[in-house]
Every structure is written in structure tokens, then in C-alpha cells.
C-alpha positions as CSV (number, residue, x, y, z in Angstrom):
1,X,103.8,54.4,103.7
2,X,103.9,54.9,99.9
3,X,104.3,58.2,97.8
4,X,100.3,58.2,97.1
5,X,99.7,58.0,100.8
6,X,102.0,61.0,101.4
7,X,100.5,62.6,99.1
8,X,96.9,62.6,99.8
9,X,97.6,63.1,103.8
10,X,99.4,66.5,102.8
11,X,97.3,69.2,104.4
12,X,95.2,71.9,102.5
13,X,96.2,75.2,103.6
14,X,92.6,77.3,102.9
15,X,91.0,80.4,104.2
16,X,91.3,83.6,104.9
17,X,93.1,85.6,108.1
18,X,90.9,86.4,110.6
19,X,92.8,89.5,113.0
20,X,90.7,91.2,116.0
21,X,91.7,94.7,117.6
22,X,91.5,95.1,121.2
23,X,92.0,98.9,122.5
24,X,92.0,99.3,126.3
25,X,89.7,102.1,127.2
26,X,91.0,101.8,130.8
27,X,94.1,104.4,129.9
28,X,94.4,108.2,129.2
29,X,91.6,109.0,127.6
30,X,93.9,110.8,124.7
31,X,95.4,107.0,123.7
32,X,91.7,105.4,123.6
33,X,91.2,108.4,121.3
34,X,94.1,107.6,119.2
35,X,93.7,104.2,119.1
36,X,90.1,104.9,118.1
37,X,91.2,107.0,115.2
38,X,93.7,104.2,114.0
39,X,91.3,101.6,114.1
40,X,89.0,103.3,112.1
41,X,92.5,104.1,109.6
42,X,92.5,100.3,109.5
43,X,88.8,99.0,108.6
44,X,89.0,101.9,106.1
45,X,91.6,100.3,104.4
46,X,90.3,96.8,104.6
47,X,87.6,98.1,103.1
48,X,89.7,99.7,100.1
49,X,91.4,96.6,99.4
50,X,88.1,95.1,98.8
51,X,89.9,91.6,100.8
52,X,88.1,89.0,102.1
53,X,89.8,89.2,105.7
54,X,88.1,89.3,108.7
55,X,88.5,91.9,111.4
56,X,86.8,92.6,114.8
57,X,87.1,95.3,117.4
58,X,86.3,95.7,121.0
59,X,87.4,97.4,123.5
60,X,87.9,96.0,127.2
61,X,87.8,98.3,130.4
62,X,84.7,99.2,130.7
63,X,81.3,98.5,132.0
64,X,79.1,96.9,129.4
65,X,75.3,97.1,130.8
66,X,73.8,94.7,127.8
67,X,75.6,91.9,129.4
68,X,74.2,89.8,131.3
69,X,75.5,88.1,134.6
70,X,76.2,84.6,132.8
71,X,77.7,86.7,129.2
72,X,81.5,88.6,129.5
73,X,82.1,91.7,132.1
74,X,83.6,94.7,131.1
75,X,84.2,94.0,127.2
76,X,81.9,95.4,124.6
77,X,82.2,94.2,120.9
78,X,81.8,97.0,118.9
79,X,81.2,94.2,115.5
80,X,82.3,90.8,115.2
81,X,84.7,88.6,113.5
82,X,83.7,88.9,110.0
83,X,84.3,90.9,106.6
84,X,83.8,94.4,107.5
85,X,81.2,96.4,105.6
86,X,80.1,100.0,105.5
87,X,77.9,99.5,108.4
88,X,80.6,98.2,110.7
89,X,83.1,100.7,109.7
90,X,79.7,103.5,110.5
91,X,79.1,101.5,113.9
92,X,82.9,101.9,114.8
93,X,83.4,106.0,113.7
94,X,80.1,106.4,115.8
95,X,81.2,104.1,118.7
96,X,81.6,106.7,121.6
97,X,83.5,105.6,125.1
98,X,82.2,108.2,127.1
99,X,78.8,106.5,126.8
100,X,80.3,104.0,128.9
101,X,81.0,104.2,132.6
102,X,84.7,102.6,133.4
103,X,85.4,99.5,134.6
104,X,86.3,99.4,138.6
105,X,89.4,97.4,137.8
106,X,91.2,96.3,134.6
107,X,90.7,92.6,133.3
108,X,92.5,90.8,130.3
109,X,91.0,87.3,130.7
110,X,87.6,88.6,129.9
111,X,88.6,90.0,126.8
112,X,90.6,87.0,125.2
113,X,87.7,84.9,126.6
114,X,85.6,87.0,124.4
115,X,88.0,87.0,121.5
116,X,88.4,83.1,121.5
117,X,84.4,82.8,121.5
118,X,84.7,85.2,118.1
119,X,87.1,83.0,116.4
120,X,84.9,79.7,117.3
121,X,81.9,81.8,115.9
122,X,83.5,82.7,112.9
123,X,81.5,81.5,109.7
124,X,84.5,82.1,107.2
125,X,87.6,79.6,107.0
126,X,90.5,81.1,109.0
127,X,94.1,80.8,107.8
128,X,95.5,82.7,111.2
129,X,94.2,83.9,114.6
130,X,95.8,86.8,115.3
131,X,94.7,89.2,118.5
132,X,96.0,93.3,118.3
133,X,95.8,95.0,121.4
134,X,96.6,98.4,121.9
135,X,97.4,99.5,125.1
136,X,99.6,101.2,127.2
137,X,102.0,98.7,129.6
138,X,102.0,100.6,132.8
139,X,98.9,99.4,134.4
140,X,98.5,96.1,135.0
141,X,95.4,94.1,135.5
142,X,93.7,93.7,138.6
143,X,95.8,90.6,140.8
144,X,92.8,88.5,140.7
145,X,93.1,88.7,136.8
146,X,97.0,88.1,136.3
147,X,96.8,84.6,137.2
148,X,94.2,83.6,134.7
149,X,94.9,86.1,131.8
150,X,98.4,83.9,131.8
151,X,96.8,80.9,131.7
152,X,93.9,82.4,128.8
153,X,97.4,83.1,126.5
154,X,98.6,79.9,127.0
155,X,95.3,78.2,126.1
156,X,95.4,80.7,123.1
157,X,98.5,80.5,122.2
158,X,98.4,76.2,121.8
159,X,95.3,76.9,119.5
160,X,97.8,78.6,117.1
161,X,96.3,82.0,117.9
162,X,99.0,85.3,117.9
163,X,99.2,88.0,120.3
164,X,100.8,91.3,119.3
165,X,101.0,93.8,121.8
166,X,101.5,97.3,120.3
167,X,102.5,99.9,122.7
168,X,100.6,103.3,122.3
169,X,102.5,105.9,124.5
170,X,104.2,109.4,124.0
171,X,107.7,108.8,125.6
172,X,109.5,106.1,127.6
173,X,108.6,104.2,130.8
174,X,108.4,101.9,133.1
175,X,106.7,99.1,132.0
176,X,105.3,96.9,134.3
177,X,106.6,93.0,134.6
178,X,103.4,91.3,134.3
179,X,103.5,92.5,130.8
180,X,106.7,90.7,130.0
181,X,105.3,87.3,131.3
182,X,102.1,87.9,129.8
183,X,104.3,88.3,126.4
184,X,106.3,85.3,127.0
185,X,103.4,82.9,128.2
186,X,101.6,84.3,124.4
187,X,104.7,83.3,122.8
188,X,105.2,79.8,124.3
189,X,107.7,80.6,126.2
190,X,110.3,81.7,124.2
191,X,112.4,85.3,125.2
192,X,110.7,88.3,123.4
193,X,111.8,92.0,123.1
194,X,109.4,94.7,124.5
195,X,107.3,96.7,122.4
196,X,108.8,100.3,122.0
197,X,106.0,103.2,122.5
198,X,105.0,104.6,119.5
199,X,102.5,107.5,119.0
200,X,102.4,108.5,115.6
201,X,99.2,107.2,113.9
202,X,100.9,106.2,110.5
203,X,103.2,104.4,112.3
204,X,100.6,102.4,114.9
205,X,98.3,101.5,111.8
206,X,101.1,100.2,110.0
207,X,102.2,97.9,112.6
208,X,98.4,96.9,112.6
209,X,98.8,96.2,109.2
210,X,101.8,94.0,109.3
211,X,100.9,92.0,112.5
212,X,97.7,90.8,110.8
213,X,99.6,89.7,107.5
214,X,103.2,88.4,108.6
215,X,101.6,85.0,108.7
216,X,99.9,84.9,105.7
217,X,102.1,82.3,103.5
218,X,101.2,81.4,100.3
219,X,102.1,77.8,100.5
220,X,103.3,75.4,103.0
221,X,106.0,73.1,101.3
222,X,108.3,70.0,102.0
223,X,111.5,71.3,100.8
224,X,113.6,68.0,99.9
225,X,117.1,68.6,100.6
226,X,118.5,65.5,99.6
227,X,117.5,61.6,99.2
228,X,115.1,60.6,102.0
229,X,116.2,64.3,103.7
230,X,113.0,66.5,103.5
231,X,112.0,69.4,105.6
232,X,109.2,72.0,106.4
233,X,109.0,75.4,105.0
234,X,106.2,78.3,104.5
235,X,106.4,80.5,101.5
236,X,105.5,84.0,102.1
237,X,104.8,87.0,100.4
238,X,105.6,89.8,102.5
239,X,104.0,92.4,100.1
240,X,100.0,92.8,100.2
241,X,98.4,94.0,97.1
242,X,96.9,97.5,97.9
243,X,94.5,98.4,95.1
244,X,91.0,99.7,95.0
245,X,90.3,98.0,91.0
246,X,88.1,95.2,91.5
247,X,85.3,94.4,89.0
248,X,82.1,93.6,89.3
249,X,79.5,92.6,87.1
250,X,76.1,94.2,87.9
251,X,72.5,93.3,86.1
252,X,71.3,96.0,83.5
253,X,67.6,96.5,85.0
254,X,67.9,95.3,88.6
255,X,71.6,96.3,89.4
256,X,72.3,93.2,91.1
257,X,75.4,90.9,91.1
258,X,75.6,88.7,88.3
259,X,77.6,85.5,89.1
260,X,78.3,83.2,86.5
261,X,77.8,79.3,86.7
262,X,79.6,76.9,84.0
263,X,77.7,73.9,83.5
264,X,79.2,71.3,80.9
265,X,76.4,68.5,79.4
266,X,76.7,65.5,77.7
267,X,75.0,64.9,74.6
268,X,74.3,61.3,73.4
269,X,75.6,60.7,69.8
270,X,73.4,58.8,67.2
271,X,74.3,55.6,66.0
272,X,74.8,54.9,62.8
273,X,71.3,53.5,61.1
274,X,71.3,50.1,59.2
275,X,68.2,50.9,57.3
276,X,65.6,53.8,57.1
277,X,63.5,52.1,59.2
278,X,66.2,52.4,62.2
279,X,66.6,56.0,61.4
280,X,63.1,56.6,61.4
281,X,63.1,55.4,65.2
282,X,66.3,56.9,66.2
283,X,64.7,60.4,65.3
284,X,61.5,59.6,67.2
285,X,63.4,59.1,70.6
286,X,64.0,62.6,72.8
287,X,67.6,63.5,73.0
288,X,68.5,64.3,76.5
289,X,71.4,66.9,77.8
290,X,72.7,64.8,81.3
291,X,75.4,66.7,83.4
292,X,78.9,65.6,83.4
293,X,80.7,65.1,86.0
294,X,84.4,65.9,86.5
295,X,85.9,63.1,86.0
296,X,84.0,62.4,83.0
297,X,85.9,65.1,81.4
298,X,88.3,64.4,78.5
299,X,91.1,66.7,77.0
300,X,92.6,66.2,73.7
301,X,95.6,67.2,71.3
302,X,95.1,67.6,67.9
303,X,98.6,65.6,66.2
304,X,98.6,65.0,62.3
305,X,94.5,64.8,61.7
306,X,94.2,62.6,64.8
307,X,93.0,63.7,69.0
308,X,94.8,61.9,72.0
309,X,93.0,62.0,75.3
310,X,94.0,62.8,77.9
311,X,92.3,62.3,81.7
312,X,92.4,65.1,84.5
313,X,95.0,63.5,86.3
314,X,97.4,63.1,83.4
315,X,96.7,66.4,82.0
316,X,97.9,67.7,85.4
317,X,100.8,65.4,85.4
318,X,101.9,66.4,82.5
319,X,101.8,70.2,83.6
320,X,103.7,69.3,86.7
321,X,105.9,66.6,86.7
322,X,107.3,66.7,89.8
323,X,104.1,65.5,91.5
324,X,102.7,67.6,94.2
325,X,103.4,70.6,95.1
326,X,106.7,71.0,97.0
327,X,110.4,72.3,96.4
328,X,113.3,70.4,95.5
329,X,116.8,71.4,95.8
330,X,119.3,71.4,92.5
331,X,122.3,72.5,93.7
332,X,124.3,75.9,94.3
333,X,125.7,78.7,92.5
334,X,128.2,81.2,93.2
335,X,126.1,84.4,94.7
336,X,128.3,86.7,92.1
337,X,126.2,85.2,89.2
338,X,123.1,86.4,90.2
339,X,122.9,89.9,89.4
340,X,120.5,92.0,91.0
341,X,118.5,93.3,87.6
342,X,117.1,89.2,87.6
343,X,115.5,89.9,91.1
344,X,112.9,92.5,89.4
345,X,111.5,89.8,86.7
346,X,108.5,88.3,88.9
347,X,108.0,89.3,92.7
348,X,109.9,87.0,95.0
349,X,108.9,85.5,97.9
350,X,110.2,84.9,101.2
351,X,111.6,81.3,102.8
352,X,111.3,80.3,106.4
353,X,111.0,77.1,108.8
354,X,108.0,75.8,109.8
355,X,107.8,72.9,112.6
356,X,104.5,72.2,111.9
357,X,105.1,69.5,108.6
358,X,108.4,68.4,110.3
359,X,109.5,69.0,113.3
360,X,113.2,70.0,113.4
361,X,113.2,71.5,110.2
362,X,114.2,74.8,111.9
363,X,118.0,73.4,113.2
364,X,118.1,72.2,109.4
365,X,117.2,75.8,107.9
366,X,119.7,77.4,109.9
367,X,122.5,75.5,109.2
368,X,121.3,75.8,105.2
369,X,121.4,79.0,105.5
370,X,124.8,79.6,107.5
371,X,126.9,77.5,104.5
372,X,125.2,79.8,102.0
373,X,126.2,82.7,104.2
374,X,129.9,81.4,104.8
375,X,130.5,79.7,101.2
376,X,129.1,82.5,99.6
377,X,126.6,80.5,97.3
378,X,122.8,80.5,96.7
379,X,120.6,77.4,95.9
380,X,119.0,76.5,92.9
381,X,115.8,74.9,93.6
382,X,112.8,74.2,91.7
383,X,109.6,75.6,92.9
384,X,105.9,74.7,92.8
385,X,103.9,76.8,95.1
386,X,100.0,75.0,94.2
387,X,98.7,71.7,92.3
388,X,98.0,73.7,88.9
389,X,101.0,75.8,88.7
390,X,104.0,75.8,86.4
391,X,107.5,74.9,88.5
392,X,110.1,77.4,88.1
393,X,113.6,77.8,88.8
394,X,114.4,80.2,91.5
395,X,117.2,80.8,93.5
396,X,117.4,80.9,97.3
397,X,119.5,84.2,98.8
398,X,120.2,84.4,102.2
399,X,118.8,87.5,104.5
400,X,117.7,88.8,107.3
401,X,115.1,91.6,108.7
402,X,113.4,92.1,105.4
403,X,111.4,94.7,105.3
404,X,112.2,95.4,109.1
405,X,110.7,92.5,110.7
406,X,111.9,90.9,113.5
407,X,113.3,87.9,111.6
408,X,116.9,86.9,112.0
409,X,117.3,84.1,109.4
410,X,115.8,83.3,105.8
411,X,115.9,83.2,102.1
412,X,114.8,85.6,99.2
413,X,113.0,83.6,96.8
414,X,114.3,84.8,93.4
415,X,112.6,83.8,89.8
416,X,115.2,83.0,87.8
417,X,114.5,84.0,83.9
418,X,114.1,81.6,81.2
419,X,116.1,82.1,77.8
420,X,113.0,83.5,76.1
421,X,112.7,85.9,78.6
422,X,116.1,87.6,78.1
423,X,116.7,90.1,74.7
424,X,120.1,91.3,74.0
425,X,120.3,95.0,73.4
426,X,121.3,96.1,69.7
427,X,125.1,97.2,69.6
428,X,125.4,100.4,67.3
429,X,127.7,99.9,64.5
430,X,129.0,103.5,64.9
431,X,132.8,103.9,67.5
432,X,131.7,105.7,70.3
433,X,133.5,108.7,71.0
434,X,135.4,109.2,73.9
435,X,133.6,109.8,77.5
436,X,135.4,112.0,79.9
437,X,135.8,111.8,83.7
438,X,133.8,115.2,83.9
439,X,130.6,113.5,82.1
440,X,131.5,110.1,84.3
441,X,131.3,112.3,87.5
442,X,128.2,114.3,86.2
443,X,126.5,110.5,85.5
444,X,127.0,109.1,88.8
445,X,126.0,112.3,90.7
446,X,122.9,112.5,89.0
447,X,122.4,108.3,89.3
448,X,123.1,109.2,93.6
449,X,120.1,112.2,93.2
450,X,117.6,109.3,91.6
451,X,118.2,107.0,94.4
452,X,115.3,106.4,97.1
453,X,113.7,103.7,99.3
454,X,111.3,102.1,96.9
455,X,108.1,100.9,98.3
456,X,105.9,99.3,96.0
457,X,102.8,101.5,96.7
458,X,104.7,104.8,96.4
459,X,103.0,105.5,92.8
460,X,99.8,105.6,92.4
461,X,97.3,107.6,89.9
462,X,96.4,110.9,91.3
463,X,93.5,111.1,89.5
464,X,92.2,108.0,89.8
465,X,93.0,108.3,93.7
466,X,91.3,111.8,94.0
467,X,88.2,110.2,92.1
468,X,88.1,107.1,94.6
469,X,88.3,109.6,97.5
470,X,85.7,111.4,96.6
471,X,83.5,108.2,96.0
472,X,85.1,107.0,99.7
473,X,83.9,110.3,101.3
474,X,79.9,109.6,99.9
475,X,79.5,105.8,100.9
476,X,80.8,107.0,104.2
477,X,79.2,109.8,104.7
478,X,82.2,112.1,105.6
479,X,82.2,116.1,104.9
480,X,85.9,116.4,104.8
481,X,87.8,114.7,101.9
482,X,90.5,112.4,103.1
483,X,93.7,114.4,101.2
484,X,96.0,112.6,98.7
485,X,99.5,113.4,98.2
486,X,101.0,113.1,94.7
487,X,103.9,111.4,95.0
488,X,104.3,111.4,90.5
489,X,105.8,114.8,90.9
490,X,108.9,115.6,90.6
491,X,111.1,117.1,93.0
492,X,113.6,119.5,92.1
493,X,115.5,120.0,95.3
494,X,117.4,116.9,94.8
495,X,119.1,118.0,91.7
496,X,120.7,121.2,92.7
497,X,124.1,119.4,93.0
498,X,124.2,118.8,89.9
499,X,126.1,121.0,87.1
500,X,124.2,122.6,84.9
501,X,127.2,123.0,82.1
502,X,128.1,119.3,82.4
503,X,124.3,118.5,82.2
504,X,123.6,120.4,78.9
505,X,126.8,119.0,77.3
506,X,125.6,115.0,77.7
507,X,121.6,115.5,77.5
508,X,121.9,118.9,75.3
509,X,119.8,121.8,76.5
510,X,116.2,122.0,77.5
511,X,114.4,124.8,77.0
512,X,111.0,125.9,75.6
513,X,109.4,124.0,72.5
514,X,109.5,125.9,69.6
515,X,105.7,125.6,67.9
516,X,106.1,124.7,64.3
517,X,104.6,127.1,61.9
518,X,102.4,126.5,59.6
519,X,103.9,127.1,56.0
520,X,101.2,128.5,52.9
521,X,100.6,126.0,50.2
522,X,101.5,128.3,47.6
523,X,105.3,128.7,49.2
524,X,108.3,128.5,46.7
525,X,110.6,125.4,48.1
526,X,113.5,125.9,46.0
527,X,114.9,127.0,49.6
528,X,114.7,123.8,51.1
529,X,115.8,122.0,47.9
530,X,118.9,124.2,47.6
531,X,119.7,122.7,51.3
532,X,118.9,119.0,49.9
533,X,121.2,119.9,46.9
534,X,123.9,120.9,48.8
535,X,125.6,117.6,49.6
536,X,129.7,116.9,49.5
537,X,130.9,114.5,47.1
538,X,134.2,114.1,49.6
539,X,131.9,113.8,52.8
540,X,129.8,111.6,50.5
541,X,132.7,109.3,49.4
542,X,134.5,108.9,52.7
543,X,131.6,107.9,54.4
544,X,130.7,105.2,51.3
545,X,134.3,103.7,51.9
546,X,133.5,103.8,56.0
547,X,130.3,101.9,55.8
548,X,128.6,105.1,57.5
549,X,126.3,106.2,54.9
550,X,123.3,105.5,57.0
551,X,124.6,109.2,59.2
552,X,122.4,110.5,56.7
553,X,118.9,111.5,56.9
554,X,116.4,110.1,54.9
555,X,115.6,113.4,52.8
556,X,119.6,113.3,52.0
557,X,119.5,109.9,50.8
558,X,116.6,110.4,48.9
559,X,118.6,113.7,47.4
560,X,121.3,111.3,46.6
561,X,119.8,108.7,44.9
562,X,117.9,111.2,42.5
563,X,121.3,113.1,41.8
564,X,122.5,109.8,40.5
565,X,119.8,109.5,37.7
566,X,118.8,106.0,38.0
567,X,116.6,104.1,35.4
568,X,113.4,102.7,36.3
569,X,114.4,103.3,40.2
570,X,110.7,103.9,40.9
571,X,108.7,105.8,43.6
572,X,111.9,105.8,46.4
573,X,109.6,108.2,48.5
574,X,107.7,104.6,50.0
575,X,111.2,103.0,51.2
576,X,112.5,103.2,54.4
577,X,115.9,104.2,55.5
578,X,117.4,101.2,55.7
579,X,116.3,100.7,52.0
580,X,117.5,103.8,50.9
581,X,120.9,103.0,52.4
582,X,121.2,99.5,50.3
583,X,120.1,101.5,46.9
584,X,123.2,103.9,47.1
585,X,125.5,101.0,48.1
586,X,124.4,99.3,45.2
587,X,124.4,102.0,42.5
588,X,127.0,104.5,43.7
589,X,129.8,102.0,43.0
590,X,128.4,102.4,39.5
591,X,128.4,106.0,39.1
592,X,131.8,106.4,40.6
């Protein structure tokens, strides 16, 4: 098979995640409540982030009436698989469970039956299948429904579809072992590790949160190792963008979405007339705009008066000449060169197997990433996440757990700078005095009170959050106001270690701004002029033959150089310091 077949056979990785929430009604009735309250934390939020990823809820254990004998027992859909709106997020905060009378026994098989039938009727393109169910693991389904529930997550689990179990429960217990098969069979048999009970709300949506977007990767790569040695890998970006901005354009009289269509047309060019008699036909005949079509389309570049074309496909191969996209290995650098201030440039990503492009490509990754780990080296790869991106240079760091998943093994995905991107800071000309271990002491104390676990959504507006709450709290028609903490303030509890003394001698002290006061017009400045005056020839001349005239401020200067009466020095007022500083270089030497 040659390159262009490889290339066109590479799969397109498209859509969107699609993540459905089961709760089971069938516990304490204080759980359903809780897991009723969280689910409604979560479609809130989808709905903030304006995304375009689906989410369902329903909830299994009790008696659904609608249904009908051939339809699904004892699950009712509270809305379907799609992109939740304001009137599913209304039908779920109204949904009430004591409508409903309970099931006589607990099934699971109905309820992945029912969530497998959501998926297939899904309009939108999903990227990943992922099934949430929130439940409590100490009663079991009926023994009737063990049998095929296992065989449901099997079935499920083959059609690349998650399930996440998250354990809703106030302390410790026994947890029954139908769960831990029913966890391993979901997981195609591999060994998993119990969910812990949770019961804090926060905590529960955020697990929500990351089980429906751990498996969002940004690209699926063949990462070529070596010369005919290629493997599979996903690129992932483990933090989601959570931002209310998104902009629409709205119609002036109808208030209607305006999309925007770009239609390029062809025009047919004259030809060039032999005698007035041609012209006189050529202007008779209609001229016609015909669409073009793609790969009718011609770029150019303008090079001394003259255009070269350039097609589609070698405008694209000249913005990425490594061919499709993919990652290449370099080579590998000692992990003491890459300091940690180059990680901040442009967010990473994160590097892991997948079996899917190549099978085997795990037992490859892992011993990649145990000789980084024992060598103490990183790679240097080059990186090309889509068709119409630039490569870049990044680095690959071992790691594991990031951001507290369960993940044992995988790379950091560093940007590495370009030279353009780096600016060497200015080195003053001035010696700088002498620092003392006091002040040394004083800095690293205060540098320990500024530290904190940074998350990137700590900071947000306040006012812009207070506004969008308020706006949140109308379209949903909810009396209270969902609060908003402030996290931009400061906190002064973590600086009471420090010394106040130490602090005033390196920073200088802090105190109330003294208002300036407006000074009459009609004011004598021979005050001020006395000061200007009042400048030491010695201090002057010693700091000439040091090369430190520019200590000086810029009404001293300008003191100086009129105290030297210069001819035809002109208006010195306009200059700048620096300016100022060259004239009395050049005509003090001449006085003196």
C-alpha cells in the first residue's frame, strides 16, 4: 500500500460527545433528591458553556405508566439525547419522582436498553458514548436482571460506549459483588477500583463533569517512532473552556439569527477585439456570474510585478510539509533544559496510547515512557494536530495522574517557543547594591504566602458573572439568585507571617495617597527654581566621570544644561531624557 493510500484511509475523528445520566430512583429517597439537584447543576452548566454536547437524563426504578407493553418497563426519559435547551433544563427542575409509584424490583437491563436506543436515535455526530449513573451500590438488581444487565454492558461496552458508575452515599459500606462484575464486564474485563461514596454536590457534579470529557481528544495521531516504526496515540486536552462569551449576530427588525453564506463567482473576461465591429458584439452578449467550485480556486504571490499560482493542494503543502497530520519524533533532550516558565507559552496537551490505529501501541508507549523516566530525558517531536494547522515543536514530559485521573502513564505535551517568541530583559547599567539575608528571607516568605493550586477558572469577572446570573435567573425563571464568590479579592490572612519592617525596607511604605493640591496661577515659583538651582558641581562632576548622569531627573538636567549657557541650544523642554543626558555629555566637557 503506498503513502496516498494511507493517507486517504486515515479516519476522520468528527462530532460531538454525547453523555446520558442515569439516577436510580429505587434508593433513599434523600440520594434521588441529591442526584436530582446535581443533575440539574450539570444541564445548567452545559447550558452556560453554550457547547454543542449532548446530554440525556432518566431515571430507572420506577413504574412508567406511558409505556406500553412492547416499549421499556420501569425507565422514564425525562429528555433525550440531544443539546439541552431551556425547556429541557425546565422539564428536568419540574420533573417530580413522587409522581411516580416505585418499581416492584430493581432492573438495569431496561435502562441501558433504553440508553443504547438514545444513542442510535441521536441526530448529531457522536465522538463518545458515555453512560453516568448515579446510584448507591448496595442493592442489587432483581436475579432475573443480573444475568442480562452483564451481558447489556458487554454489548455496550464492544460498541465503544463508557460506563461510569458514581457512588452517591454518606459513609462507607458494603457494597454488593454484582456491582464489581457489572464494572469489570463494562470495562472489558480488565481489574477496576471501586467507586468511593461521595456526597458532597460540588464534588458529584464534578465527577459528572470529567467522566463526560476525559475522552474528548483533540486528534488521533500516528506517532512515528522511527523508520517503518509507527504507533497510535490520542491527543487530549484535559482542560474544557468554561465561558459564557459567545456571539451572536441577530437581525435589526426581526431579531433572528443571521448566518452568513460566502459564495465565490466566476466572471468571464473579454477578449481582446480585432476591430470595432467585434467589440460592438462582444458588448451585446450578457455577461454571466457561474459558481466556482473548490477546486477551481487559484492562490497567488505577488514576487517582483509578477503572481505564481498556486492550487489548494500545494498551498496546503506548503503550509505543512510533513504531509498529514501526525507526530514525528526528533530526538531527546536532557529534562534539566526545559524549564518550567516554557510550559505557560500555549496550553499543552496530554499524550496517551490508543489501540484503536495500531494495535500494540500501548506496550510501545510504556516502554517510551519508562526510558524517559529512567534516562531522565524528554522527546522532541514535531506536532500537527489537523490538516490546516502549523507543526510545532513540543516536547514530550513524562507523568502520571494529571489532574487526578486515574491514569498511570503519559506525556505533557509542551509548546516549545520559537526565537521570536523569547525577549531578553534589559540589564540596568547601574551596580546593584548589596541584598541581605534578612530581605532574601523576607522574599521567599512572602513568594511561599503567594503560592496556591491554580485552576484555570479560579478568576473570573465579578461583574460580568453577577450580570450573567442575574440574566441566568430570568430565562429560567428562578426567584433566588444563584450566589457568586469573588475569588479577585485579596486575602489578607496569608500575609500575617510576614514582617512588616523587612517589608517597608524592600517595597518602601504604603500608606494613604496624598491628593495633589491645586497651586494658583498667579504663585511666585522662585521656590521651586531655588531647589532646581541648587545642584553640586562635585556631585555633578563625579557622576559625569561615572557615566551616571542619567540619576538625574529630567527637571535637573534641564537646570543643568541652561546653567551652562549654550548657543542656539533651542527649545530643550521637547527632548526626552535620554536626550538631555547626550547634550550635557557633549557640552559639559566644554565648559569644564
Amino acid at each position: 500500500m503506498d503513502s496516498e493510500d494511507e493517507i486517504e484511509d486515515n479516519p476522520q475523528y468528527k462530532g460531538v460527545p454525547g453523555t446520558i445520566i442515569l439516577i436510580n430512583a429505587f434508593n433513599d429517597s434523600n440520594l434521588t433528591s441529591l442526584a436530582h439537584v446535581v443533575t440539574c447543576r450539570v444541564v445548567k452548566q452545559y447550558l452556560r458553556s453554550s457547547k454543542n454536547n449532548c446530554i440525556g437524563v432518566c431515571y430507572y426504578g420506577l413504574k412508567n405508566d406511558k409505556a406500553s407493553s412492547l416499549n421499556i418497563q420501569d425507565v422514564v426519559e425525562i429528555f433525550p439525547l440531544t443539546v439541552p435547551t431551556v425547556n429541557d433544563f425546565e422539564k428536568l427542575q419540574k420533573a417530580d419522582i413522587s409522581t411516580y409509584e416505585q418499581a416492584t424490583e430493581l432492573k438495569i437491563s431496561d435502562a441501558l436498553k433504553l440508553c443504547n436506543k438514545m444513542f442510535t436515535d441521536c441526530k448529531k455526530q457522536l465522538l463518545s458514548r458515555t453512560i453516568v449513573i448515579l446510584t448507591k451500590l448496595d442493592i442489587p438488581p432483581t436475579k432475573s436482571d443480573q444475568k442480562p444487565s452483564c451481558s447489556r454492558a458487554v454489548d455496550l461496552a464492544s460498541s465503544n460506549v463508557e460506563i461510569k458508575i458514581i457512588n452517591i452515599a454518606e459513609e462507607n459500606y458494603n457494597v454488593d459483588p454484582f456491582y464489581e462484575k457489572f464494572l469489570i464486564d463494562a470495562n472489558g474485563g480488565k481489574d477496576i477500583v471501586l467507586p468511593s461514596p461521595v456526597n458532597d454536590c460540588e464534588a458529584i457534579e464534578k465527577l459528572i463533569h470529567q467522566q463526560s470529557h476525559r475522552h474528548l481528544a483533540v486528534a488521533q495521531l500516528t506517532f512515528s517512532i522511527g523508520e517503518g516504526f509507527d504507533i497510535g496515540v490520542g491527543v487530549y486536552k484535559l482542560l474544557v473552556q468554561n465561558s459564557y462569551m459567545k456571539s451572536t449576530n441577530l437581525a435589526r427588525d426581526k431579531n433572528t439569527v443571521v448566518t452568513t453564506v460566502n459564495k465565490t463567482m466566476k466572471v468571464p473576461i473579454e477578449p481582446i477585439a480585432t476591430c470595432s465591429h467585434q467589440m460592438d458584439i462582444d458588448e451585446e452578449q450578457p455577461k454571466t456570474e457561474v459558481p466556482l467550485l473548490k477546486s477551481e480556486i487559484i492562490y497567488y504571490q505577488e514576487y517582483d510585478k509578477e503572481r505564481i499560482n498556486f492550487t489548494d493542494d500545494e498551498k496546503k503543502s506548503m503550509t505543512n510539509p510533513f504531509g498529514p497530520p501526525m507526530m514525528k519524533l526528533l530526538g531527546f533532550k536532557p529534562a534539566n533544559l526545559l524549564c518550567k516558565e516554557k510550559w505557560f507559552l500555549k496550553p499543552g496537551y496530554f499524550l496517551y496510547p490508543n489501540e484503536e490505529i495500531i494495535e500494540g501501541s500501548t506496550i510501545a508507549f510504556k516502554a517510551l515512557y519508562q526510558a524517559c523516566i529512567e534516562m531522565s530525558v524528554v522527546a522532541i517531536c514535531i506536532l500537527c494536530t489537523r490538516v490546516n494547522s502549523r507543526p510545532n515543536i513540543v516536547a514530550l514530559s513524562p507523568c502520571s495522574n494529571p489532574l487526578g485521573l486515574n491514569v498511570e502513564i503519559g506525556f505533557n505535551v509542551i509548546h516549545i517557543p520559537y526565537i521570536e517568541s523569547i525577549r531578553n530583559l534589559p540589564v540596568p547599567d547601574n551596580t546593584v547594591e548589596e541584598i541581605l539575608d534578612e530581605h532574601k528571607s523576607a522574599m521567599i516568605n512572602i513568594l511561599n504566602c503567594l503560592k496556591f493550586e491554580y485552576k484555570a477558572d479560579m478568576f473570573e469577572n465579578p461583574k460580568l458573572q453577577t450580570q450573567y446570573r442575574n440574566i441566568e435567573a430570568v430565562a429560567l425563571s428562578e426567584e433566588n439568585v444563584e450566589p457568586f464568590k469573588d475569588t479577585t479579592k485579596p486575602n489578607p490572612e496569608k500575609f500575617q507571617t510576614i514582617r512588616g519592617d523587612l517589608f517597608e525596607e524592600l517595597f518602601g511604605p504604603f500608606g494613604a495617597v496624598n491628593l495633589k493640591r491645586s497651586v494658583p496661577r498667579n504663585q511666585d515659583h522662585n521656590a521651586k527654581k531655588q531647589k532646581l538651582e541648587d545642584i553640586d558641581n562635585k556631585t555633578l562632576l563625579e557622576r559625569f566621570e561615572d557615566k551616571k548622569v542619567n540619576t538625574y531627573t529630567k527637571p535637573q538636567l534641564i537646570n543643568i544644561l541652561n546653567s551652562m549657557s549654550i548657543p542656539d541650544i533651542g527649545s530643550i523642554h521637547k527632548l526626552n531624557k535620554n536626550e538631555l543626558v547626550a547634550l550635557v555629555y557633549k557640552h559639559y566637557t566644554n565648559s569644564s
